[in-house]
RODO-2510 file (C-alpha; in nm, 4 decimals, decimal comma):
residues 549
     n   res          X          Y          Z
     1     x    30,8402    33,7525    13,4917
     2     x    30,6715    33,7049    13,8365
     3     x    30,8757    33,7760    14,1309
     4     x    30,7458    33,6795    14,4853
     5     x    30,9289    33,4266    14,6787
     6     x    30,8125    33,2061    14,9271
     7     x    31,0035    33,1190    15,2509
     8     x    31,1626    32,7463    15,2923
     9     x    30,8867    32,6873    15,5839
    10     x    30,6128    32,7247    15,3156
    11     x    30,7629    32,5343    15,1033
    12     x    30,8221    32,2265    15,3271
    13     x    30,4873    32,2235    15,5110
    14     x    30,3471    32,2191    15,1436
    15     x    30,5692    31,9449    15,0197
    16     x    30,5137    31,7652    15,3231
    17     x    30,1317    31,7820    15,3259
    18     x    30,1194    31,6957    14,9651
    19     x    30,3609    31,4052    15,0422
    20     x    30,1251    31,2932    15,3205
    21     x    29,8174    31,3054    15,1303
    22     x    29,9586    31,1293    14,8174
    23     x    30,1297    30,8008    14,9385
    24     x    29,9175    30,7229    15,3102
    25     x    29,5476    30,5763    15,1466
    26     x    29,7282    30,3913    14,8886
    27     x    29,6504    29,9896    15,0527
    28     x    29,2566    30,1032    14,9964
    29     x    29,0568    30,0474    14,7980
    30     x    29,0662    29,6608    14,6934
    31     x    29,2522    29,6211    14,3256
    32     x    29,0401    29,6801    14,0530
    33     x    28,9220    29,4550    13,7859
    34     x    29,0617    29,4109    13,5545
    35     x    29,3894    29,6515    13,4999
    36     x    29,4879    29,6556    13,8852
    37     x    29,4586    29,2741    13,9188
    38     x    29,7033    29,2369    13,5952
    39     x    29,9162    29,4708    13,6778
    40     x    29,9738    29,3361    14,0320
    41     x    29,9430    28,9758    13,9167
    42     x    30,2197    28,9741    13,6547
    43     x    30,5336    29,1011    13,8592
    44     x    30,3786    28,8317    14,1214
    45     x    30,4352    28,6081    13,9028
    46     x    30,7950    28,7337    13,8001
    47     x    30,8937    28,6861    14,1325
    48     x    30,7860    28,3736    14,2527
    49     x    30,9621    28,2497    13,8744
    50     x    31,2308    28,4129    13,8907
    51     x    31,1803    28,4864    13,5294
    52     x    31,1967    28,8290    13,5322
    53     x    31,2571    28,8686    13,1278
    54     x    30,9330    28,6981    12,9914
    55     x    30,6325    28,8876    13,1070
    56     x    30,3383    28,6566    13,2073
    57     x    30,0173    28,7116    13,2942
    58     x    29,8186    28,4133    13,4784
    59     x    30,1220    28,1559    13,3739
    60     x    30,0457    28,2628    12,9953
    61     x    30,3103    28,5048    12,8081
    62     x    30,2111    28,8898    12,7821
    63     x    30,3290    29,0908    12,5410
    64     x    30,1335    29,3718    12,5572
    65     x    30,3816    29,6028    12,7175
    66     x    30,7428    29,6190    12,8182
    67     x    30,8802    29,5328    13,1873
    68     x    30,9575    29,8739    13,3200
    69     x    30,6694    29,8676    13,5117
    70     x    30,6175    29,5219    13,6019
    71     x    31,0494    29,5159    13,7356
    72     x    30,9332    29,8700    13,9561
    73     x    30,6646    29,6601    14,0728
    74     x    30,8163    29,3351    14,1418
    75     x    31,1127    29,4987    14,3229
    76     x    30,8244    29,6655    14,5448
    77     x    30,7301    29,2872    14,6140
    78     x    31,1066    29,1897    14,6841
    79     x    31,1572    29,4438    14,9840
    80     x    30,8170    29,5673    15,1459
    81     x    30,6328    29,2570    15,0019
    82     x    30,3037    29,1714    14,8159
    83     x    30,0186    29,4578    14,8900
    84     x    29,7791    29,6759    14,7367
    85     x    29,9947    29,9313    14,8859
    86     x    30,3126    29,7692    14,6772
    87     x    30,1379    29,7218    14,4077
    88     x    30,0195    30,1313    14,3692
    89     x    30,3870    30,2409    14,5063
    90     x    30,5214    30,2888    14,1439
    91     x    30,2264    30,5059    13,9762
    92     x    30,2370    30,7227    14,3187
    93     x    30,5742    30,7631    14,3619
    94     x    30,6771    30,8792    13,9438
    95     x    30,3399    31,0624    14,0082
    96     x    30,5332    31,2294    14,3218
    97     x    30,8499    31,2805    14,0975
    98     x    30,6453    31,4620    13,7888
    99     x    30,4936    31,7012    14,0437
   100     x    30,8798    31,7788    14,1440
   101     x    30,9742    31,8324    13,8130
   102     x    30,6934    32,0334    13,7241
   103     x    30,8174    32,2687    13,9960
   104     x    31,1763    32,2725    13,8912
   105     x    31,0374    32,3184    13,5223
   106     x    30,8082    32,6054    13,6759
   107     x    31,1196    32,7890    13,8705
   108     x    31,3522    32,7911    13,5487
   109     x    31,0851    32,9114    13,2850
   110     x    30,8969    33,1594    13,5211
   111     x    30,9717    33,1876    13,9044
   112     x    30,8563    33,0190    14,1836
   113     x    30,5200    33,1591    14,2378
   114     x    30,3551    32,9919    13,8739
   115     x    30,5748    32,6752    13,9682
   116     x    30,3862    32,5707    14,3001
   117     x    30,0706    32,7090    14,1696
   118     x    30,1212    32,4542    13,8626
   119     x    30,2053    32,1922    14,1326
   120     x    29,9098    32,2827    14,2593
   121     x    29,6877    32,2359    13,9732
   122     x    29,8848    31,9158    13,8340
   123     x    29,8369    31,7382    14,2463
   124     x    29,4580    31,7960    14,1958
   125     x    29,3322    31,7045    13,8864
   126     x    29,1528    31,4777    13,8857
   127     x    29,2737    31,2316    13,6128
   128     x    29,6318    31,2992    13,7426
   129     x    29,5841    31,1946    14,0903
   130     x    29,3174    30,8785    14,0178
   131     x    29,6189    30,7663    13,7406
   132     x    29,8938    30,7912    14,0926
   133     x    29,6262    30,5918    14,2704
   134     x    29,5367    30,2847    14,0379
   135     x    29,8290    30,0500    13,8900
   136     x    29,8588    30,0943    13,5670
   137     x    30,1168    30,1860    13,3277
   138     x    30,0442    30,4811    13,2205
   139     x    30,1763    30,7510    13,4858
   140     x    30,5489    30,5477    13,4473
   141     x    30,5072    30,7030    13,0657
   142     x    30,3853    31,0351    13,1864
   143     x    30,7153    31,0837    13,4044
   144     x    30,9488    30,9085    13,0944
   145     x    30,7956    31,1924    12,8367
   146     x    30,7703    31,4855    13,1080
   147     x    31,1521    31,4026    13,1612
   148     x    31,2252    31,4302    12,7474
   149     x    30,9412    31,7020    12,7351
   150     x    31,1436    31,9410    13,0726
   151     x    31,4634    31,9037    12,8416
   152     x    31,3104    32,0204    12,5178
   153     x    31,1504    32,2751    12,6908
   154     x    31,4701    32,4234    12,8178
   155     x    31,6566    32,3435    12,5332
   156     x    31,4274    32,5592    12,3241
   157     x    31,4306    32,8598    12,6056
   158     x    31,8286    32,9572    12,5049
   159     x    31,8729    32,8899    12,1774
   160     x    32,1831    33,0641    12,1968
   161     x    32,3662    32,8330    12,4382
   162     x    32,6424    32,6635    12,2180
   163     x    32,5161    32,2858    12,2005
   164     x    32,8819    32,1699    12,3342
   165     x    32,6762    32,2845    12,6549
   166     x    32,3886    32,1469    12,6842
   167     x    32,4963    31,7547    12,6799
   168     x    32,2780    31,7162    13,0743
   169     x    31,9342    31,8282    12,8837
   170     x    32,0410    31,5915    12,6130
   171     x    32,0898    31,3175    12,8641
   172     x    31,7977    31,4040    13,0470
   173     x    31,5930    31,4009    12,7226
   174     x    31,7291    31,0422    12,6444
   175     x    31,7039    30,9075    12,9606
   176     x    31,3432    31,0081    12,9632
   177     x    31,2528    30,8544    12,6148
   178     x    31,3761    30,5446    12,7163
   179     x    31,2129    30,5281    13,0169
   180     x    30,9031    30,5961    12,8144
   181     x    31,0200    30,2807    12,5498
   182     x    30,9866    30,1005    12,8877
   183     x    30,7194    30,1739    13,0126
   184     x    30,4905    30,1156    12,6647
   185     x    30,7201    30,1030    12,3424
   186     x    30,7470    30,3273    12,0468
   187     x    30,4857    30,5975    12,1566
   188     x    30,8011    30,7343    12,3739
   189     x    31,0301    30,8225    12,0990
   190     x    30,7211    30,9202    11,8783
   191     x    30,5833    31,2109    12,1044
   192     x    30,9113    31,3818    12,1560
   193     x    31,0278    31,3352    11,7935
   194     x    30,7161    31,4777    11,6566
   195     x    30,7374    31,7442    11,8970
   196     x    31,1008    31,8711    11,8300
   197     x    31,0397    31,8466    11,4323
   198     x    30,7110    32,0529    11,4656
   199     x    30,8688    32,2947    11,6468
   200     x    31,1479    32,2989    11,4436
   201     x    30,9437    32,3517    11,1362
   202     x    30,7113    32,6285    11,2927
   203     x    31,0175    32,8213    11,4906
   204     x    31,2442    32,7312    11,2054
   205     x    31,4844    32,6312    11,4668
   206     x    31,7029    32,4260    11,2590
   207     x    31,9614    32,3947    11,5628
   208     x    31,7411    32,2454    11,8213
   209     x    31,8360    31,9321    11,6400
   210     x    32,2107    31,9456    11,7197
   211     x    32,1118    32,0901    12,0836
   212     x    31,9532    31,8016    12,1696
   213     x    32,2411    31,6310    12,0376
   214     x    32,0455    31,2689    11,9625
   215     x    32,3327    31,0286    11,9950
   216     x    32,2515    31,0617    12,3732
   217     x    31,9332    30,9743    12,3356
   218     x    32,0284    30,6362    12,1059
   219     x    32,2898    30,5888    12,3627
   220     x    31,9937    30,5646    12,6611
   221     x    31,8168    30,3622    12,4045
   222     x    32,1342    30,1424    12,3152
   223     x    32,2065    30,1220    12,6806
   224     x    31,8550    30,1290    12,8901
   225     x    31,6121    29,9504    12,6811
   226     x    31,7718    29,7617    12,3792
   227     x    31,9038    29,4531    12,6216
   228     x    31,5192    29,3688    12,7677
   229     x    31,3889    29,4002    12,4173
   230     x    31,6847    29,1552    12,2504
   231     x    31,6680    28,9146    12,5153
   232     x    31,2969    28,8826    12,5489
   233     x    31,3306    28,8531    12,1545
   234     x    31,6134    28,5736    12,2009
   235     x    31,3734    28,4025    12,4077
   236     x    31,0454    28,4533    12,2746
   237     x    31,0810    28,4610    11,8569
   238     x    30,7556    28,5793    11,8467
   239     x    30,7480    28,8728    12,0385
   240     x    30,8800    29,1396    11,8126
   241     x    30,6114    29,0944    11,5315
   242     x    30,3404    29,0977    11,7866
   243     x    30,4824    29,4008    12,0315
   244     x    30,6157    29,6176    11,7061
   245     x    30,3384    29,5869    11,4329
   246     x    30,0174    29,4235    11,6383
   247     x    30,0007    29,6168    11,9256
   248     x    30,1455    29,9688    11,8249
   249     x    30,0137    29,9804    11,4690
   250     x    29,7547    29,7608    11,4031
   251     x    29,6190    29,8879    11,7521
   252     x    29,6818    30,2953    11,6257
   253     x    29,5402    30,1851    11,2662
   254     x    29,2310    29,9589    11,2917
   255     x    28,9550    29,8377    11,5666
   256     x    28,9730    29,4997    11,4824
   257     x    29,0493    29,3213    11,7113
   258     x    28,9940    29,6028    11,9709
   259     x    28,6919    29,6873    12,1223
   260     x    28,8506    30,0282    12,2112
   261     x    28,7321    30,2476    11,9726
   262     x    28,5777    30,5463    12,0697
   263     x    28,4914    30,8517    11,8366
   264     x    28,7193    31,1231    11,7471
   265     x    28,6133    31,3538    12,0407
   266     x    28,6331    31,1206    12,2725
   267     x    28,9364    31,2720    12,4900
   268     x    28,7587    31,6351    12,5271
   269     x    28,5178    31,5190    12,7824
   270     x    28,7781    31,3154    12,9049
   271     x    28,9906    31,6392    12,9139
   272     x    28,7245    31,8688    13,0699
   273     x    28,6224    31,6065    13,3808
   274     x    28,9845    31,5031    13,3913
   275     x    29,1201    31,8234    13,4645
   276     x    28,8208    31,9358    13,7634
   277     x    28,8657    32,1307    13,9272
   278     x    29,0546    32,3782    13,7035
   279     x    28,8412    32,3223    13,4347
   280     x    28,6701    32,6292    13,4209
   281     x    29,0666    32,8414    13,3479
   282     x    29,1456    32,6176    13,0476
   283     x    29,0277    32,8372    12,7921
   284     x    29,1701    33,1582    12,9081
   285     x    29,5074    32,9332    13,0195
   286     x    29,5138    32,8246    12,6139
   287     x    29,4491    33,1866    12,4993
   288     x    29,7449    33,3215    12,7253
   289     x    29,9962    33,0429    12,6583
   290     x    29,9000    33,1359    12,2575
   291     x    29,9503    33,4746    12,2975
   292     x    30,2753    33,4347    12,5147
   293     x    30,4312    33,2058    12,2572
   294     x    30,3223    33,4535    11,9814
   295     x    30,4934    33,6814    12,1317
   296     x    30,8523    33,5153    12,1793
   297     x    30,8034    33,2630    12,5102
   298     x    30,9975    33,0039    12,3226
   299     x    30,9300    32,7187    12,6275
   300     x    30,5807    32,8336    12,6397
   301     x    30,5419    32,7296    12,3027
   302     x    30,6889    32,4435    12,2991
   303     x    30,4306    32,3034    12,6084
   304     x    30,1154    32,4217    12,4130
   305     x    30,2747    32,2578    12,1301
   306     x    30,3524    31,9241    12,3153
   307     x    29,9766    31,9433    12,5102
   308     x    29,7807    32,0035    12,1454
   309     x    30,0095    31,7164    11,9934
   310     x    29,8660    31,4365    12,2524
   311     x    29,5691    31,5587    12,2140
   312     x    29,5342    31,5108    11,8444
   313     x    29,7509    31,2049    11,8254
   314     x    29,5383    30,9825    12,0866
   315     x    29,2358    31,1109    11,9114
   316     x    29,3394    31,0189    11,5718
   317     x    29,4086    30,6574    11,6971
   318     x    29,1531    30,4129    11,6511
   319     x    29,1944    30,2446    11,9947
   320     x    29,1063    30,4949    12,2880
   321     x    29,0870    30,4749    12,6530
   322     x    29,0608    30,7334    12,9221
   323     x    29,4039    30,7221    13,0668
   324     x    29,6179    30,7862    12,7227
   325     x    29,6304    31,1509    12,7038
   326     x    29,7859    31,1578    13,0409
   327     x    30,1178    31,2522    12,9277
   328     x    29,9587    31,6152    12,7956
   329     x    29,8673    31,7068    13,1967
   330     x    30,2495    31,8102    13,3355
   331     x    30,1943    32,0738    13,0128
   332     x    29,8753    32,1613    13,0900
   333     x    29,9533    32,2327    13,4782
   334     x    30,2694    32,4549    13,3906
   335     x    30,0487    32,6723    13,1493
   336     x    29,7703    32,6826    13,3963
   337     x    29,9927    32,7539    13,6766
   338     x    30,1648    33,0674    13,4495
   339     x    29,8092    33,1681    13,3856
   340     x    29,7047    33,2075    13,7488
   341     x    29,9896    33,3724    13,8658
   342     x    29,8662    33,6744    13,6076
   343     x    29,5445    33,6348    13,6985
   344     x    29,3796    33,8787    13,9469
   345     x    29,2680    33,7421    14,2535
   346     x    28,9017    33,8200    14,2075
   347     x    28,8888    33,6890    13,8700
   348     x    29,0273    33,3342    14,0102
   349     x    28,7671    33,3718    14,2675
   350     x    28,4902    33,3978    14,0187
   351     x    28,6403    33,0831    13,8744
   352     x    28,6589    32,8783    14,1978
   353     x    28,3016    32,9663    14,2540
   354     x    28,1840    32,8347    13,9547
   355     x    28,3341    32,5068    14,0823
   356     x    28,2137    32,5170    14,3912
   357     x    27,8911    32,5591    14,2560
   358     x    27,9637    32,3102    13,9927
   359     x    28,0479    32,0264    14,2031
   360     x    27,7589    32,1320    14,5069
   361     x    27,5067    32,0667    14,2315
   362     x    27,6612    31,7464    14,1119
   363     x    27,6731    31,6191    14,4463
   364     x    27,3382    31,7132    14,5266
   365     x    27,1997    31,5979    14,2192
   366     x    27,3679    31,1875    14,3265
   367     x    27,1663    31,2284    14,6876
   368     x    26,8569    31,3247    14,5416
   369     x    26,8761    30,9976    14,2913
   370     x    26,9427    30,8204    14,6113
   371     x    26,6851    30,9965    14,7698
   372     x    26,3771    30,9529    14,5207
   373     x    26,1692    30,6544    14,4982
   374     x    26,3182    30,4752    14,1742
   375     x    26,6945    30,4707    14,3784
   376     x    26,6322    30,1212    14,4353
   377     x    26,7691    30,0138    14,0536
   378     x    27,0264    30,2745    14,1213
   379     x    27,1303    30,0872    14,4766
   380     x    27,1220    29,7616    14,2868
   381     x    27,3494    29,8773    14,0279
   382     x    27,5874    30,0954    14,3033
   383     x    27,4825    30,0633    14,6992
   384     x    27,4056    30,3138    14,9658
   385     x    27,7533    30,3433    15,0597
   386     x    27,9498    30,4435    14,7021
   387     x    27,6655    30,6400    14,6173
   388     x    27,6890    30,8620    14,9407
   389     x    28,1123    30,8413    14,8603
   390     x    28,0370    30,9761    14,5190
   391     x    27,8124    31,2409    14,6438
   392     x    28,0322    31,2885    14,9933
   393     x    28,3495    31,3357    14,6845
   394     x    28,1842    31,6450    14,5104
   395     x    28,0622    31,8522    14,8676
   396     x    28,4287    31,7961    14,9688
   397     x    28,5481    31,9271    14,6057
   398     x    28,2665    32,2156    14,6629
   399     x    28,4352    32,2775    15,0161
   400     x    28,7299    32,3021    14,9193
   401     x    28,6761    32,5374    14,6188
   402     x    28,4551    32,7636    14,8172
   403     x    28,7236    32,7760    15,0730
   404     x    28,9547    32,8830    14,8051
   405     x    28,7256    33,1400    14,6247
   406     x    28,7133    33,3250    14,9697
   407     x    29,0153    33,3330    15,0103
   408     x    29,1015    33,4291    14,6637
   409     x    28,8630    33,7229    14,7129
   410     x    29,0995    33,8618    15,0008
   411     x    29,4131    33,8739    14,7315
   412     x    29,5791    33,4714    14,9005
   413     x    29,5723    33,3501    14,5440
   414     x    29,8404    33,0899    14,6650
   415     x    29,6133    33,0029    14,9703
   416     x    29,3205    33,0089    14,7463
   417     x    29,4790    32,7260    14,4894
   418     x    29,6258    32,5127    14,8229
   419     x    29,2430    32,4906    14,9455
   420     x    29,0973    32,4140    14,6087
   421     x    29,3880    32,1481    14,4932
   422     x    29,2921    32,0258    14,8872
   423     x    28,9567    31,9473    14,7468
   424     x    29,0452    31,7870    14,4288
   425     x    29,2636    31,5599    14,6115
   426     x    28,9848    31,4424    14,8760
   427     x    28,7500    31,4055    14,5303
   428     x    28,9559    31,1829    14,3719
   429     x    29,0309    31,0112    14,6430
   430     x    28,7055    30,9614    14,7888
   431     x    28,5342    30,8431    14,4955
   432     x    28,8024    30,5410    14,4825
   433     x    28,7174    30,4918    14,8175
   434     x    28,3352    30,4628    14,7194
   435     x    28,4313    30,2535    14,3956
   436     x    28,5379    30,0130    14,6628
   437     x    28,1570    29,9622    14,7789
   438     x    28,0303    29,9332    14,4285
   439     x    27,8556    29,5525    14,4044
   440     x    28,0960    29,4753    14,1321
   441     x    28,3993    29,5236    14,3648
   442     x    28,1821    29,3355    14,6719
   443     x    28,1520    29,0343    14,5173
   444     x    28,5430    28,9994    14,4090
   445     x    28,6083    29,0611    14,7437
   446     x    28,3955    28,8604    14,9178
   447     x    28,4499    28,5575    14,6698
   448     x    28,8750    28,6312    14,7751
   449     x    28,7459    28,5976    15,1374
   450     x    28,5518    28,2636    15,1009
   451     x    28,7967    28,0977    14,8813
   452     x    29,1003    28,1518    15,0871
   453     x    29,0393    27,9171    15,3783
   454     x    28,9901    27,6067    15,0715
   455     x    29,2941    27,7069    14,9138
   456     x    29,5972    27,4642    15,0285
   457     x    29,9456    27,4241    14,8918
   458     x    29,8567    27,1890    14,5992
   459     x    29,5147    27,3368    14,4471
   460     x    29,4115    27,3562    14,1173
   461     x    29,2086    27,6707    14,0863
   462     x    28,9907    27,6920    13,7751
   463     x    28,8689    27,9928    13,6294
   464     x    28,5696    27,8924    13,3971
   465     x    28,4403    28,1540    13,1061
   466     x    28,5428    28,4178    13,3751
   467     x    28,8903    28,5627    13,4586
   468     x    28,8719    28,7799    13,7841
   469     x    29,2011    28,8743    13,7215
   470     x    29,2540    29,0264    14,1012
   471     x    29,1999    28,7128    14,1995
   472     x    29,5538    28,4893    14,1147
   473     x    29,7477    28,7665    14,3313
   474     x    29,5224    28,7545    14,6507
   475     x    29,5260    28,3397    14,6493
   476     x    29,9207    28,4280    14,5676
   477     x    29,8183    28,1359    14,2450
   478     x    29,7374    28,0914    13,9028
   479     x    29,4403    28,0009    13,7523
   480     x    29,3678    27,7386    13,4815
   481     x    29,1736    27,9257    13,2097
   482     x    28,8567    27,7363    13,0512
   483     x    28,6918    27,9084    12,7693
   484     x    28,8442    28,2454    12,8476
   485     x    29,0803    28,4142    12,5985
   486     x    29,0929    28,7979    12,5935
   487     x    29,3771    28,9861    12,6117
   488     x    29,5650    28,6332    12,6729
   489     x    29,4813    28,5197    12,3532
   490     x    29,8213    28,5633    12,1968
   491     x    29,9783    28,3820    12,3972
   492     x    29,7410    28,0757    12,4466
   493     x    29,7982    28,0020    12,0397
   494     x    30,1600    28,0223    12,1900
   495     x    30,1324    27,7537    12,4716
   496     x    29,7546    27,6360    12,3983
   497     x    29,8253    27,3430    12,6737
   498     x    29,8099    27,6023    12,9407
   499     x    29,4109    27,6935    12,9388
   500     x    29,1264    27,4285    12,8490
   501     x    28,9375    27,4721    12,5345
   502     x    28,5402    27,4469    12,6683
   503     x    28,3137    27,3130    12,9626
   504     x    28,3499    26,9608    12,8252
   505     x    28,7380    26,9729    12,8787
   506     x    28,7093    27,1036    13,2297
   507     x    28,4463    26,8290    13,3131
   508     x    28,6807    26,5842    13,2423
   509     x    28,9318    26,7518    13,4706
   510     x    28,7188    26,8377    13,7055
   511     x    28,6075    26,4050    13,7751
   512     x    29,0170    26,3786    13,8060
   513     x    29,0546    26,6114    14,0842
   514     x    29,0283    26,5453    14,4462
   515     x    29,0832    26,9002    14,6022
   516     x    28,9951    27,2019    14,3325
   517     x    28,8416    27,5081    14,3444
   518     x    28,6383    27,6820    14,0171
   519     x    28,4667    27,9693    14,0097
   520     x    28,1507    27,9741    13,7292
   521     x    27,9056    28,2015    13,5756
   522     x    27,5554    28,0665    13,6834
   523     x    27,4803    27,9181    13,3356
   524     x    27,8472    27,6860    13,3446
   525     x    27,6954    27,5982    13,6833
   526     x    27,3565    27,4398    13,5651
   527     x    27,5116    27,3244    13,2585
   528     x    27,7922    27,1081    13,4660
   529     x    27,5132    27,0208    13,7534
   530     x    27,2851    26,8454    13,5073
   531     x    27,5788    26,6494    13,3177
   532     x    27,6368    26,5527    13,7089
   533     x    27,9744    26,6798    13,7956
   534     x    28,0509    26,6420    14,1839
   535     x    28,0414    27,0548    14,2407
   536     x    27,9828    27,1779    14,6366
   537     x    27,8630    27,5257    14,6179
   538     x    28,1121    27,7501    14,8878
   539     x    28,0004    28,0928    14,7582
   540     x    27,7425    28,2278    14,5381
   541     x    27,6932    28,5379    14,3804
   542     x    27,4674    28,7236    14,0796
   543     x    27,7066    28,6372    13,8010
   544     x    27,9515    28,3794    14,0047
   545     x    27,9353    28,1109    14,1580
   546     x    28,2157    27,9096    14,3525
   547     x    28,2804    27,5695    14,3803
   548     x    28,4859    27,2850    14,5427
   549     x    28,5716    26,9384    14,4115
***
């Protein structure tokens, strides 16, 4: 289809520079509250147990999610130790892995020239690379379903290869959907299956089934994730009812319960920010991937097919957040990638512009809301320095896109996507560099700092009608709930002996300690002062306050 080659020197000093710029900032910024502190916190905890079958979350049991990620994590801890950096390793490095088999995807359904410019475009968007910088689980599933999604897609590209053949794709494809069972249950056999039958149904491709030969993929199952889920079972009888019908259906079917729920269009925003700075190519990337499949690109199908099914199934479900529709980007990038390697140069130029311009204004626009007299609410709410990140995030975007539409305009198209996916990178990694200065983020750290030196082997932290739940893996402790359920609640009507039920409960405590640390929201603080509990006051903040018995 396309047929210029790169040398090996490009290639390396590409992969090499992309390598460099993915894994070096990842021990900066601080964790974020709340997913970052959880997800760091919990294989903590699995190691210093040595229970690494029962997931637990502050000392409490957490069902939420399988151990996939948690294990990755913990084994992180085990040989470079306990950092931010080890914490982030496993989203950045599967991140790292999709990118490499987006280009191996790219170089067996086109040629080599759509695959780097899809690496390209899948390294710099924006939701892609802020998802390989923040620990969650969430890029583990992307890599799980890009694996299952690569083997459909090359299953469905040679329909003619006798099935006897094919058993790698059909171990790649159950490999992956297990992976993706481990990383966040059901939705990783759901995707793929709904996927294959759809595009058995609209191809009438009755044989795909027998291609992808499925007793491989209940082999991976049998073999990769049915022992975790049997033995945390074993162990916890209450698991499966919670893990199987709370969280995946109730959570898919209704919002109570969930304060997640977000209207049906929620994820095109989401999509259209999310996918800066190639935003501007989606349309004409959908209308050539539709007309391509139309007319016989079998793979190319199947990837629009598997991008508009993520699409409408996370928008369907009555729980929403911004990460979920992840999984659709390794599509996305291939089809965008395809598209700009037909595009003329000038025409991606004109694009690139448009961005430039795009994100000049927006950054503009953040210093001149700095810059006018009512910024002082705006400080309060941000500070100087993340607002001059944010703004500093979007000129570097606008540089780097301008850079790129010049050099699209002299025919580089390659040279002109390198700059521009340059400039996505710096944006998304700037503007987690600036989150790090937001007030929010201040105070967590600062509270870390001032607690530390009072910490000593044998105390009792207390974490009253808060949870800063970064907070248990920098003092390398637990902390005893009071009045706090969230996402814990589950398993506090497990072990309700773990967490204390209300203020009076914790004064009690509180009188029997001699060396304990709580942290407060003002109003516990005046509350506890005026029924005269001994409290010293070692840091103070606009909605915490810190004390020592």
């Amino acid at each position: 289809m396309f047929r210029r080659q790169y040398s090996h020197s490009v290639l390396a000093v590409l992969w090499l520079g992309l390598a460099l710029l993915w894994f070096l900032p990842l021990d900066w910024p601080h964790l974020f509250d709340p997913d970052e502190g959880r997800y760091a916190e919990i294989p903590r905890e699995m190691v210093a147990s040595g229970d690494w079958v029962t997931p637990r979350l502050d000392g409490i049991k957490y069902f939420e999610k399988p151990a996939l990620g948690y294990w990755a994590t913990a084994a992180a801890f085990e040989v470079f130790g306990q950092h931010a950096w080890t914490v982030r390793l496993w989203p950045a490095l599967t991140g790292m892995l999709g990118l490499m088999l987006t280009f191996a995807l790219g170089l067996r359904l086109y040629d080599q020239r759509a695959a780097l410019l899809a690496v390209l475009v899948q390294a710099s968007a924006l939701l892609y690379v802020a998802m390989a910088r923040i620990a969650t689980l969430d890029m583990g599933l992307t890599l799980g379903l890009q694996m299952a999604m690569t083997a459909l897609a090359l299953l469905v590209q040679r329909p003619e290869v006798p099935w006897i053949k094919t058993w790698r794709l059909s171990l790649l494809l159950g490999v992956g959907v297990a992976l993706a069972v481990m990383t966040k249950g059901l939705v990783g056999i759901l995707i793929p299956g709904a996927v294959a039958v759809l595009f058995m149904l609209l191809h009438r491709d009755w044989r795909l089934l027998l291609r992808a030969q499925p007793w491989w993929t209940l082999a991976a199952l049998l073999l990769l994730a049915a022992p975790w889920f049997v033995l945390v079972s074993a162990r916890n009888p209450e698991f499966a009812h919670f893990f199987f019908i709370f969280q995946h259906f109730q959570r898919y079917l209704s919002t109570a319960q969930f304060d997640r729920y977000q209207p049906a269009w929620f994820f095109l925003p989401v999509l259209a920010l999310g996918f800066l700075p190639w935003t501007t190519l989606l349309p004409g990337t959908l209308l050539s991937a539709w007309r391509a499949a139309r007319g016989g690109e079998r793979a190319t199908a199947l990837l629009l097919l598997w991008a508009a099914f993520v699409l409408l199934f996370f928008s369907m479900s009555q729980s929403k957040l911004t990460p979920y529709i992840l999984p659709l980007f390794p599509a996305l990038s291939l089809l965008t990638g395809r598209a700009i390697a037909e595009l003329p140069a000038a025409r991606l130029a004109a694009h690139l512009r448009a961005v430039a311009w795009f994100a000049a204004g927006v950054g503009a626009i953040v210093l001149l809301l700095w810059w006018a007299p009512p910024a002082a609410a705006l400080v309060a709410r941000a500070s100087t320095i993340s607002i001059l990140g944010f703004a500093a995030a979007f000129l570097l975007l606008a540089l780097g896109a301008g850079f790129g539409a010049r050099l699209g305009r002299r025919g580089l198209v390659l040279g002109a996507a390198a700059a521009t996916c340059l400039g996505g990178l710096l944006l998304a990694q700037s503007a987690l560099l600036a989150a790090d200065y937001l007030p929010r983020m201040r105070s967590l750290v600062q509270l870390t700092q001032q607690l530390r030196p009072w910490v000593g082997p044998g105390t009792p932290v207390y974490c009253v009608n808060v949870y800063p739940q970064p907070l248990p893996f920098y003092l390398q402790r637990t902390c005893t709930l009071v009045g706090y359920r969230g996402e814990l609640d589950f398993g506090l009507k497990q072990e309700p002996w773990l967490a204390l039920a209300d203020l009076k409960q914790f004064a009690l405590a509180w009188q029997q300690q001699s060396d304990a640390l709580a942290i407060l929201r003002p109003e516990d603080y005046q509350e506890l002062e005026a029924l005269g509990a001994p409290m010293r006051v070692i840091y103070t903040a606009p909605s915490l306050v810190a004390v020592r018995r």
